[in-house]
TORDRENFI-391301 format. One line per field, with one value per residue (C-alpha): residue number from 1; residue in three letters; x, y negated, z. Coordinates in nm, 2 decimals, padded with zeros to 4 digits. Each point is the difference from the previous one (the first is absolute). Last residue first. Example, Ala and Ser with C-alpha at 12.3 -4.5 7.8 and 13.67 -1.06 7.14 Angstrom:
nr <- c(2/1)
rest <- c(SER/ALA)
px <- c(01.37/-00.14)
py <- c(00.11/00.34)
pz <- c(00.71/00.07)
END
This chain:
nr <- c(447/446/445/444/443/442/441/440/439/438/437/436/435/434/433/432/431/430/429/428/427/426/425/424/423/422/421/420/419/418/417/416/415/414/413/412/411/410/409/408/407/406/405/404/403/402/401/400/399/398/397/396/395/394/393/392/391/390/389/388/387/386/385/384/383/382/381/380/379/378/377/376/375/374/373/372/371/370/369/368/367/366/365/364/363/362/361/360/359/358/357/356/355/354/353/352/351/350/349/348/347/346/345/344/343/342/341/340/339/338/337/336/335/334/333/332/331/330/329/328/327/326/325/324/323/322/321/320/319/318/317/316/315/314/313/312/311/310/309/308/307/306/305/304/303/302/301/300/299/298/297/296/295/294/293/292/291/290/289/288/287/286/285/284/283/282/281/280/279/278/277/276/275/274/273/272/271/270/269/268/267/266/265/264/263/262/261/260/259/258/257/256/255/254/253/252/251/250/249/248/247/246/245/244/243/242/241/240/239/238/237/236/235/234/233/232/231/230/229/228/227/226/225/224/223/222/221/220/219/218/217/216/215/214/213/212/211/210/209/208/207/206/205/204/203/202/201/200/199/198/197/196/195/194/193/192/191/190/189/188/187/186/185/184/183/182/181/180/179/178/177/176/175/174/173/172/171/170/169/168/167/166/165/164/163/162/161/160/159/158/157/156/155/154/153/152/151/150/149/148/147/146/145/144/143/142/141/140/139/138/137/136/135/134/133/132/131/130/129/128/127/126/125/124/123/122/121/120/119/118/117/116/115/114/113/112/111/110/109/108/107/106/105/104/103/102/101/100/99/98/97/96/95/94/93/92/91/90/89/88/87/86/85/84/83/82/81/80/79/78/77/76/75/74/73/72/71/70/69/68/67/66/65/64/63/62/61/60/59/58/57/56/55/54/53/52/51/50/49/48/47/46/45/44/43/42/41/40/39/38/37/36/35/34/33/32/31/30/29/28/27/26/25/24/23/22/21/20/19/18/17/16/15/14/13/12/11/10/9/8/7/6/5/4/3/2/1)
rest <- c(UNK/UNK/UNK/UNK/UNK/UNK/UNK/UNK/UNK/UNK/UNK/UNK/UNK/UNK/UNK/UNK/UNK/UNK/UNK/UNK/UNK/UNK/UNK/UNK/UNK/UNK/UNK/UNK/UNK/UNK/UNK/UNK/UNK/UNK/UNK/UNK/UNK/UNK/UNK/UNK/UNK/UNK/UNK/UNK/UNK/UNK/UNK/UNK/UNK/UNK/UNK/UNK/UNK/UNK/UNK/UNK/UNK/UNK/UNK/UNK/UNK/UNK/UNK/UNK/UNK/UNK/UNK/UNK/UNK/UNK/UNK/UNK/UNK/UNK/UNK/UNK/UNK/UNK/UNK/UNK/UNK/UNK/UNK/UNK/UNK/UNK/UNK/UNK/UNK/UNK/UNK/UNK/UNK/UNK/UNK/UNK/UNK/UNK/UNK/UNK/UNK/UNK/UNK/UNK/UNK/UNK/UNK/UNK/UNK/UNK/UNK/UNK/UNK/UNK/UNK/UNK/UNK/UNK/UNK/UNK/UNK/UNK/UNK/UNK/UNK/UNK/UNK/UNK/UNK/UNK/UNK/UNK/UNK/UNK/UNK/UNK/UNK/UNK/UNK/UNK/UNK/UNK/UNK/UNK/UNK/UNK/UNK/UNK/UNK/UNK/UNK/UNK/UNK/UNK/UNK/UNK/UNK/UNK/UNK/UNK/UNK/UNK/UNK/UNK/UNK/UNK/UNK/UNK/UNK/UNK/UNK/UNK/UNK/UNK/UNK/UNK/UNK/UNK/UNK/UNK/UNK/UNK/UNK/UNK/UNK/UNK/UNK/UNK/UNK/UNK/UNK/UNK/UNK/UNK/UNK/UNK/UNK/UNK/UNK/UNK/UNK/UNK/UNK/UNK/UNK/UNK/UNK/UNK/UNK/UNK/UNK/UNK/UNK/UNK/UNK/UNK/UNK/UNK/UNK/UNK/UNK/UNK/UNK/UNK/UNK/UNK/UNK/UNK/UNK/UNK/UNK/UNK/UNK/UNK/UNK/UNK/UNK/UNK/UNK/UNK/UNK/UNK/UNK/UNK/UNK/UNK/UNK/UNK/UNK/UNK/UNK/UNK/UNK/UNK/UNK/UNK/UNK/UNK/UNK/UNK/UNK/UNK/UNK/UNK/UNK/UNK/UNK/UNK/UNK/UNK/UNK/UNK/UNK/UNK/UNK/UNK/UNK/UNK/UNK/UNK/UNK/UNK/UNK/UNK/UNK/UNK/UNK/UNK/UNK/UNK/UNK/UNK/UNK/UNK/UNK/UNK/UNK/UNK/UNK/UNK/UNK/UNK/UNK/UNK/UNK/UNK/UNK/UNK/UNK/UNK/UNK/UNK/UNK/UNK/UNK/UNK/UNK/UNK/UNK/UNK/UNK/UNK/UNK/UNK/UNK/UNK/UNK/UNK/UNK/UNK/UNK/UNK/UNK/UNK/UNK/UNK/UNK/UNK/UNK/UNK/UNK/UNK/UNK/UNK/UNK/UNK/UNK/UNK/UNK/UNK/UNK/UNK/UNK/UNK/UNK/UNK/UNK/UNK/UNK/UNK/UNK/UNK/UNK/UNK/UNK/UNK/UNK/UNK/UNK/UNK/UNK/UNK/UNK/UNK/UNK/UNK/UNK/UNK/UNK/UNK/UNK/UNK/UNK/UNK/UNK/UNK/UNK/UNK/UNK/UNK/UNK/UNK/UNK/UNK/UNK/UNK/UNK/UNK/UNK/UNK/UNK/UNK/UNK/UNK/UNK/UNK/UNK/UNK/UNK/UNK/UNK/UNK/UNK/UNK/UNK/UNK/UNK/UNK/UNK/UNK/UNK/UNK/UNK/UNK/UNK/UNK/UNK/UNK/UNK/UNK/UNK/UNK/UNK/UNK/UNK/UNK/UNK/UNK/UNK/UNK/UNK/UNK/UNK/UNK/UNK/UNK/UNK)
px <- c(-00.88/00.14/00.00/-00.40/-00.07/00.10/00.23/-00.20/00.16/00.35/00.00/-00.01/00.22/00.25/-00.03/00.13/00.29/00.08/-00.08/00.28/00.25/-00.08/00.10/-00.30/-00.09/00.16/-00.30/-00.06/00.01/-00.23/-00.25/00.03/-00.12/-00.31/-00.09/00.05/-00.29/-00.20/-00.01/-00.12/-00.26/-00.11/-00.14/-00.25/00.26/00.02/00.35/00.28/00.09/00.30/00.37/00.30/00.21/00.38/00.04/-00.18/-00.30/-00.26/-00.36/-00.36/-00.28/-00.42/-00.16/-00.21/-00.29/-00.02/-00.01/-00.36/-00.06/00.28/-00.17/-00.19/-00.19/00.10/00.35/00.18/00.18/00.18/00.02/00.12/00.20/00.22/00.02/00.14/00.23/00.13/00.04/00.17/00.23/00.18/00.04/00.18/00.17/00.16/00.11/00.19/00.15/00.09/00.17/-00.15/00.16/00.03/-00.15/-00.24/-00.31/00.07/00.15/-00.33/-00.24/00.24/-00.03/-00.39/-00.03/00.27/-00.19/-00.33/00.10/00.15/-00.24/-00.18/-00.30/-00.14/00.16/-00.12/-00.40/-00.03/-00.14/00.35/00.19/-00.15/00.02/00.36/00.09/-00.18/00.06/-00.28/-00.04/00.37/00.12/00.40/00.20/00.32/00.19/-00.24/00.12/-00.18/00.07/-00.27/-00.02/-00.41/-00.27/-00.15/00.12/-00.05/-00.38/-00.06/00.13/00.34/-00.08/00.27/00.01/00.18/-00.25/-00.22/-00.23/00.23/-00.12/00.15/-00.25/-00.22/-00.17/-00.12/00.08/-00.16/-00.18/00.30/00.24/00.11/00.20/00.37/00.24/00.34/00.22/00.33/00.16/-00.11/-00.39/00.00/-00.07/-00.37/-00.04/-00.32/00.00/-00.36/00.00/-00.27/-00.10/-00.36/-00.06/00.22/00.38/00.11/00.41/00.18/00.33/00.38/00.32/00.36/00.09/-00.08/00.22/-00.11/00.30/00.36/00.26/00.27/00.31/00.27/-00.20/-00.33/-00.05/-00.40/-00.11/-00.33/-00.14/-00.17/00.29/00.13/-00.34/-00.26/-00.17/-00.15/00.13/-00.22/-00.12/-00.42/-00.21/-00.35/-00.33/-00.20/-00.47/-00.02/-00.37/-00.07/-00.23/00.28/00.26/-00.13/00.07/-00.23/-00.17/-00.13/-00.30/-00.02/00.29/00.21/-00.09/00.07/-00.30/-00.21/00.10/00.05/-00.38/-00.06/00.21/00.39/00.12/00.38/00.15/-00.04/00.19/00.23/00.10/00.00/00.21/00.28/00.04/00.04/00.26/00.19/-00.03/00.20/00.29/00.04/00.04/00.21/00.21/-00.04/-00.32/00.17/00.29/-00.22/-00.22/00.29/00.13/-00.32/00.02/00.29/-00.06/-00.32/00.18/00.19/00.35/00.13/00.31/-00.05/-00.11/-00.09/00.07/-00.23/-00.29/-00.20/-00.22/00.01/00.36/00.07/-00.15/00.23/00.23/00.36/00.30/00.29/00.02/-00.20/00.11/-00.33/00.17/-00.27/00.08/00.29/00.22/00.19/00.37/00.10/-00.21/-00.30/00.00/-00.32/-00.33/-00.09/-00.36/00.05/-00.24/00.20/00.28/00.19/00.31/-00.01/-00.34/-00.01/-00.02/-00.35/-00.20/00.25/00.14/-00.37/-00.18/-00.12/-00.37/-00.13/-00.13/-00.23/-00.02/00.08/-00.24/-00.27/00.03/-00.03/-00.37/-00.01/00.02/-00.22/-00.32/00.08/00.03/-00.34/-00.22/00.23/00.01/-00.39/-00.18/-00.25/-00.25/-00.04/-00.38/-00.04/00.27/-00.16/00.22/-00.32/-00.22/00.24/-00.02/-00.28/-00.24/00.14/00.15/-00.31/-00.16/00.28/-00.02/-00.36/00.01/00.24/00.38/00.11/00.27/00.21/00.19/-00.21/-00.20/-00.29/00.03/00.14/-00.16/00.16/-00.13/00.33/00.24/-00.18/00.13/-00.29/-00.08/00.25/-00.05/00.33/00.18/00.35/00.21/-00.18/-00.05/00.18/-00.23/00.26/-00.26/00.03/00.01/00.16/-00.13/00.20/00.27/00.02/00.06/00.27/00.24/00.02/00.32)
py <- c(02.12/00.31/00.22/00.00/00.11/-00.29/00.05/-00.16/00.19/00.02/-00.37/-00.01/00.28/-00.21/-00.28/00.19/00.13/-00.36/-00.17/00.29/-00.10/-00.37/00.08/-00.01/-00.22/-00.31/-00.23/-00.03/00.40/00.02/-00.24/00.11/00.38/-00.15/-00.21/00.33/00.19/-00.35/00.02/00.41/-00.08/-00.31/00.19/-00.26/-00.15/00.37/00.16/-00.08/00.32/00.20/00.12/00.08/-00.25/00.04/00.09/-00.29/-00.19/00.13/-00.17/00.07/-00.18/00.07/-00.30/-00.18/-00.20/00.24/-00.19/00.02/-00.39/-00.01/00.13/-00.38/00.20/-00.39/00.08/-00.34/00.18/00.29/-00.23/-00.34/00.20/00.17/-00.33/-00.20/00.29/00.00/-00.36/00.00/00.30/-00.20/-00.29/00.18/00.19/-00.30/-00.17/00.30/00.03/-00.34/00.05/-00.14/-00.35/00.06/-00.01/00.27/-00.11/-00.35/00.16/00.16/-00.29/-00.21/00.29/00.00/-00.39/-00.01/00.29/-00.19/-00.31/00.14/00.22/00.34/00.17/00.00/-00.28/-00.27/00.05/-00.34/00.14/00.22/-00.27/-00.22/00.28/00.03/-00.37/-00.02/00.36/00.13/00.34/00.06/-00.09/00.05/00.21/-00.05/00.23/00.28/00.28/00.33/00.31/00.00/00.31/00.15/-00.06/-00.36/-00.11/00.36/-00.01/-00.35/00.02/00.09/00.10/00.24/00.11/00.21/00.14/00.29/00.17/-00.16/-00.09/-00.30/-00.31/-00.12/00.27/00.00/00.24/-00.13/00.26/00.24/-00.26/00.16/-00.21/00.09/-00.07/00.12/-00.18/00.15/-00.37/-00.01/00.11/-00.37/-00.18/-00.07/-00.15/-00.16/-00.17/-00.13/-00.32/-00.05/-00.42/00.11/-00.15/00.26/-00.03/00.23/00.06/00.17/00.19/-00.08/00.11/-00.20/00.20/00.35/-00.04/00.15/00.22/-00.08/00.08/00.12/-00.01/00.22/00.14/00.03/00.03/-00.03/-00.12/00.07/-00.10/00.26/00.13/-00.32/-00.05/-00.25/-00.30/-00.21/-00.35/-00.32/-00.14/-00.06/-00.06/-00.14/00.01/-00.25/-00.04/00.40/00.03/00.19/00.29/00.30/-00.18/-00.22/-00.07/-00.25/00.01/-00.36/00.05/-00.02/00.31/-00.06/00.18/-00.28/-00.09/00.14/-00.21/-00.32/-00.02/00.10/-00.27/00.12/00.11/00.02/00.24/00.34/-00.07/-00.24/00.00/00.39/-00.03/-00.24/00.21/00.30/-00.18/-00.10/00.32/00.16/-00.27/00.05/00.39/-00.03/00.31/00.36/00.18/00.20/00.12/00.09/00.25/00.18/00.05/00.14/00.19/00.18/00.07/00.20/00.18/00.14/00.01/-00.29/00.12/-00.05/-00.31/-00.13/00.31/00.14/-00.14/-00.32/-00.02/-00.35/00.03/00.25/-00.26/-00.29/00.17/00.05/-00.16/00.16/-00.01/-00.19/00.08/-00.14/-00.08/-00.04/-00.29/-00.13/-00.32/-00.11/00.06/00.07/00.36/00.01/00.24/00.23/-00.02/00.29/00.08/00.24/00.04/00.15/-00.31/00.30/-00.13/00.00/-00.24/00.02/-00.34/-00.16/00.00/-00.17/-00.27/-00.16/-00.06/-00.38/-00.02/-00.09/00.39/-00.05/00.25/-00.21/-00.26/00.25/00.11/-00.37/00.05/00.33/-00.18/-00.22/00.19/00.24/-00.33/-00.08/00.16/-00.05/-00.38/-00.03/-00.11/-00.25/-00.12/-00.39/-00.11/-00.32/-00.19/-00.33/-00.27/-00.18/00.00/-00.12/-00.37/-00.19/00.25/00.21/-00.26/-00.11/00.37/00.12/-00.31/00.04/00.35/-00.02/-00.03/00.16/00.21/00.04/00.26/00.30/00.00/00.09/-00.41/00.09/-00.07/-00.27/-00.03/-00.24/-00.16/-00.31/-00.13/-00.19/00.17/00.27/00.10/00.18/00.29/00.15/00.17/-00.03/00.22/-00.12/00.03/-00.09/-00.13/00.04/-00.23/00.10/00.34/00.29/00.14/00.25/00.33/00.11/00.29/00.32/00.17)
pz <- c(-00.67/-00.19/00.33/-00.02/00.34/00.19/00.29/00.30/00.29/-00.22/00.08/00.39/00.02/-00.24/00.24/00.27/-00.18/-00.15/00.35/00.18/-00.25/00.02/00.35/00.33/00.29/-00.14/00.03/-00.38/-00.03/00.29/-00.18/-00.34/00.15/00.21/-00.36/-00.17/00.21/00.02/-00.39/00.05/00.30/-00.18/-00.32/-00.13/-00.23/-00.18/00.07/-00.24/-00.22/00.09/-00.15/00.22/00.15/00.02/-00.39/-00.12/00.13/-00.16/00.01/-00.09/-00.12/-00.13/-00.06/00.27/-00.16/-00.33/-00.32/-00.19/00.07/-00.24/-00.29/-00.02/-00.31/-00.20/00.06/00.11/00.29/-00.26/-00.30/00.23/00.19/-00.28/-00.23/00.31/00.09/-00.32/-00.03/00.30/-00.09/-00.30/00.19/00.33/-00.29/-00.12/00.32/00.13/-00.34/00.01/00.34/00.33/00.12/00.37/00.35/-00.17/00.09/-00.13/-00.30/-00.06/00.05/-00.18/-00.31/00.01/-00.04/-00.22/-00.23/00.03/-00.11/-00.31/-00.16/00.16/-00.17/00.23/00.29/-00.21/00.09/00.12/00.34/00.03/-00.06/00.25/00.28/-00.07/00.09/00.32/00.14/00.23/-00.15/-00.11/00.38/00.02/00.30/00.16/00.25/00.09/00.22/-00.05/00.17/00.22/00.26/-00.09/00.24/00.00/-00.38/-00.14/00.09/-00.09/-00.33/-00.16/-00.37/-00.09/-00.39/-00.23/-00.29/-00.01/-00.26/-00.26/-00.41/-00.01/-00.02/-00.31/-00.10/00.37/00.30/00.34/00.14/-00.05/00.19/00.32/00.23/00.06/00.28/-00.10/00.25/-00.15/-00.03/-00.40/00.14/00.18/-00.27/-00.02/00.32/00.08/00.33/00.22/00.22/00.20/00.02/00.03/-00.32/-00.14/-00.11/-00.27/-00.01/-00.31/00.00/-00.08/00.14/-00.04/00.31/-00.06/-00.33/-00.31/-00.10/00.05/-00.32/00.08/-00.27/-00.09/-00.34/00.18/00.36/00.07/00.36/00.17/00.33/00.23/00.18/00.08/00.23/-00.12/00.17/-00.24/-00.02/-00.18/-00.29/00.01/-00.27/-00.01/00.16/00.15/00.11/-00.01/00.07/00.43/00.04/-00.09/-00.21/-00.27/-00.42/-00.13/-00.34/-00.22/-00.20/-00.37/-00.05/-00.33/-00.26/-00.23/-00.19/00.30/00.23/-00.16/-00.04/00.38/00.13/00.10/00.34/00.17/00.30/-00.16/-00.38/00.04/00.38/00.03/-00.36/00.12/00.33/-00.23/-00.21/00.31/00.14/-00.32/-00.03/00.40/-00.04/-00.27/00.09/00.13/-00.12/-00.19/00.17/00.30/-00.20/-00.15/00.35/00.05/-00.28/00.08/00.33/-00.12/-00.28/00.35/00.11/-00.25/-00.11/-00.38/-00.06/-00.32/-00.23/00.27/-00.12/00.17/-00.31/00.00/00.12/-00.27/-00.24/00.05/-00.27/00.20/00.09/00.18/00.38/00.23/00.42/00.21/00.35/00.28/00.17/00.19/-00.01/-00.28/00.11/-00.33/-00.10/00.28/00.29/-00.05/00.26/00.21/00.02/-00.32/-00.28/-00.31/-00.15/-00.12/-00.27/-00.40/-00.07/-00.34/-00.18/-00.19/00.33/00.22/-00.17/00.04/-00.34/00.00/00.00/-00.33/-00.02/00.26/00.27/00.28/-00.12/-00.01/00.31/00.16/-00.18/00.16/00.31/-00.03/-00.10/00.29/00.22/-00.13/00.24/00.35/-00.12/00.03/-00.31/00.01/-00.28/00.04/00.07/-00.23/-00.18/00.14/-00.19/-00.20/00.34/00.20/00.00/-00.01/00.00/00.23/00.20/00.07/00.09/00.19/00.25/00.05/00.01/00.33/00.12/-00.32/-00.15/-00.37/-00.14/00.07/-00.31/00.18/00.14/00.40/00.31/00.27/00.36/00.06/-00.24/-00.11/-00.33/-00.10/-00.37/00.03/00.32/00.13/-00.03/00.05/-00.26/-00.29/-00.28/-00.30/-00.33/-00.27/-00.29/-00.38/-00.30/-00.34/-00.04/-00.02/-00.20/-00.27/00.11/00.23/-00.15/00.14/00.17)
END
């Protein structure tokens, strides 16, 4: 993973949009229209030319460059990628062992060793080089029924693990490096972008985003466990989940999970307009982004239990300003590891803690080349990247319909709505649902 440069300047400003509006000069809330930067509004020109000059004037970061969250969830995700592919990441048991029984796709879940519940049972067997994982040979598994089973499974191993450390260190870099401005002369000695960016959803700014812990709903058969020398070990656990929330001006609330693909809920974005020197060379990388669309006619399996703002946070905000969060020293790493065990509900190991460092500063370096690139490459991202989903062996593959497709959302929405009343089995939804997702198989089977 690449080094971050030298750090940046002293003095930088956390632009946090706000939440509501009113005058800023005599604090009049009606007939209000906004300063081009969009952080401050005004009853009339009277008002917005005194506190202009008196005020304003030396904070005004200008018209901020917008990028919608559907845009730069590609970005995103191959930035969680990266994390999962880093070589500081702990090797899981599972990819340096052989795996001796058949864990092949099956909607019937295996009785654990021990009385500990029911998963699907990995079996690891005598160690091997890591490598026949990566290359997802048979000396790694020999049963699997197809070289595509097999690297799926591979594919789930990985990215199993650390998914708070890794969210946390993106949610560290959005602030650092999209959310905050520096004058013009700082600018270009650092590299860092002179106007302040804002992230959006459809019309409305993102005004809070953050982390939130909480349940996914999973079936047995789509949880892994390892049994290794006598003992089981669980795999990530559906109900100590982690994903990111984005809160709009509107007050719409918009989810991006990037660790759902461990649980068989391979939803994939492509990535080719995206690749950098900098970032793992993937056309696609696991992510569900749960906007409008999904929220109004797809069954929610989501059930947040705590959640923690990194935007509108008082004591990270300050470090971030003060440039101590790149590279990091000792204020920021508390600050970063309280946010984390408050997620958590626990203290979270040191290794936990250390990677969570060790990918912020990555993540900081990664956006601040790619968004800070004077040919603003960027603006080149497509609006509504290409996505598609696979939700293990009872769903077959598909691709998301466009936004403007109501007759295909509504067509799901009519079949979450007999299965929420009762009318039909989670046997008949699977085969149903499967009908509905064969009809927009993509036609690149790699996606």
């Amino acid at each position: 993973m690449p080094q971050s440069d030298s750090p940046g300047p002293a003095l930088r400003t956390v632009h946090i949009p706000p939440q509501k509006y009113e005058c800023s000069q005599c604090g009049k809330t009606e007939r209000l229209s906004l300063c081009i930067c969009r952080e401050l509004a005004y009853c009339s020109i009277a008002c917005q030319r005194h506190h202009w000059k008196t005020i304003h004037k030396p904070s005004c970061t200008g018209k901020p460059d917008v990028i919608d969250l559907v845009s730069i969830n590609p970005l995103f995700a191959m930035l969680v990628e990266s994390c999962h592919l880093d070589a500081a990441k702990p090797v899981h048991p599972a990819l340096n062992h052989t795996i001796t029984n058949s864990p092949n796709p099956s909607i019937v879940a295996d009785t654990l060793p021990n009385g500990a519940g029911n998963a699907r049972l990995v079996v690891l067997g005598d160690s091997i080089p890591i490598s026949h994982a990566e290359k997802c040979s048979e000396v790694w598994w020999p049963t699997a029924s197809s070289a595509e089973v097999r690297y799926r499974l591979q594919h789930r191993i990985v990215r199993e693990g650390y998914l708070l450390s890794i969210l946390t260190a993106l949610c560290v870099g959005v602030v650092s490096e999209i959310y905050t401005a520096t004058n013009e002369g700082a600018a270009s000695a650092s590299g860092f972008p002179r106007r302040a960016m804002q992230l959006k959803y459809k019309t409305s700014p993102v005004v809070d985003f953050g982390i939130i812990k909480g349940k996914v709903e999973v079936l047995d058969h789509q949880k892994l466990a390892y049994y290794l020398d006598g003992d089981v070990i669980k795999g990530q656990d559906p109900n100590d989940h982690y994903w990111l929330y984005f809160t709009t001006f509107k007050g719409e609330e918009v989810f991006l999970d990037y660790g759902a693909s461990t649980f068989t809920f391979t939803m994939n974005v492509e990535t080719k307009d995206y690749r950098q020197p900098i970032l793992p060379p993937v056309n696609y990388a696991p992510a569900y982004l749960r906007g409008r669309q999904h929220t109004q006619y797809t069954l929610n399996l989501y059930e947040p239990l705590r959640r923690f703002s990194f935007l509108r946070d008082d004591v990270l905000c300050p470090l971030v300003a003060q440039c101590v969060v790149r590279p990091p020293n000792p204020s920021s790493l508390l600050a970063i590891w309280k946010i984390m065990d408050c997620l958590a509900g626990r203290e979270c190991t040191s290794t936990e803690k250390m990677l969570a460092n060790q990918w912020a500063t990555y993540h900081c370096h990664a956006l601040r080349s790619i968004l800070g690139d004077p040919q603003r490459s960027w603006t080149k991202w497509p609006e509504t990247p290409r996505s598609s989903f696979q939700f293990g062996p009872e769903f077959d593959s598909g691709s998301w319909p466009a936004d403007s497709d109501t007759a295909a959302w509504r067509q799901l929405e009519k079949l979450n709505q007999r299965y929420n009343r009762g009318e039909i089995t989670k046997a008949a939804y699977a085969i149903e649902r499967q009908a509905w997702s064969r009809a927009r198989r993509p036609s690149d089977r790699n996606l």
